[in-house]
N, C-alpha and C positions, 0 to 999 in steps of 0.2 A: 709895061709892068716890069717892076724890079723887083728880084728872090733877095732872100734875105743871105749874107755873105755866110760863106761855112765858117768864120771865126765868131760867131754871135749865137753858137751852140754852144751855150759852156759847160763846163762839168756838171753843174744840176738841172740842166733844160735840156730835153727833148730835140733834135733838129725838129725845126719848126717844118711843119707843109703848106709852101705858101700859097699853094692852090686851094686849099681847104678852108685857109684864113678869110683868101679873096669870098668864096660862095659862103662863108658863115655872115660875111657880114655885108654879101650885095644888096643897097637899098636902105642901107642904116645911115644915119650920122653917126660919123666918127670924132675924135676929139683926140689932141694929142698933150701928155700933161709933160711936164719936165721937171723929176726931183732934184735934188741937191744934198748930199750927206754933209752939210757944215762941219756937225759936231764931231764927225768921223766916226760914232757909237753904229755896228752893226745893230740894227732894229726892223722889226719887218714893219712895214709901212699898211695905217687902216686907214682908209678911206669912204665917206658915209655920203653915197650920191642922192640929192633928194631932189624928184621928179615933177613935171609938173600941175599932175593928178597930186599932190600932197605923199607918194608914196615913199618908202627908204626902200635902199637897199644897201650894207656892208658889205666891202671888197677887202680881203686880208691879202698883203703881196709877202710871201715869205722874206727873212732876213738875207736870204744869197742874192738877190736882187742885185745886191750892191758889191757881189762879184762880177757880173758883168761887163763895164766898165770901169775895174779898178785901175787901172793905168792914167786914168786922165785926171 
């Protein structure tokens, strides 16, 4: 198991607990997506997951998102 590094706590996120992380989701499928800010426009990012019972559900990720890794 690997902790999440102390510089990946940024001015608007919480330090994360990664112990808490691991038991939220022991037994789930996970999924790892990877954004891209092309345009450079701070935007928060919606996403509309649809399952395979026919159900939705909408996930809103705030616009600081994309302070997290501004350097790269």
């Amino acid at each position: 198991m690997i902790n999440t590094p102390d510089s990946f706590s940024g001015e608007f996120k919480n330090k994360i607990d990664d112990a808490g992380v691991r038991q939220q989701v022991e037994g789930k499928n996970l999924y790892e997506l990877t954004l891209k800010n092309k345009g450079g426009l701070v935007t928060p990012i919606i996403i509309e997951w649809t399952f395979v019972d026919g159900s939705k559900e909408i996930e809103k990720i705030p616009a600081e998102i994309w302070r997290t890794n501004e350097m790269r």
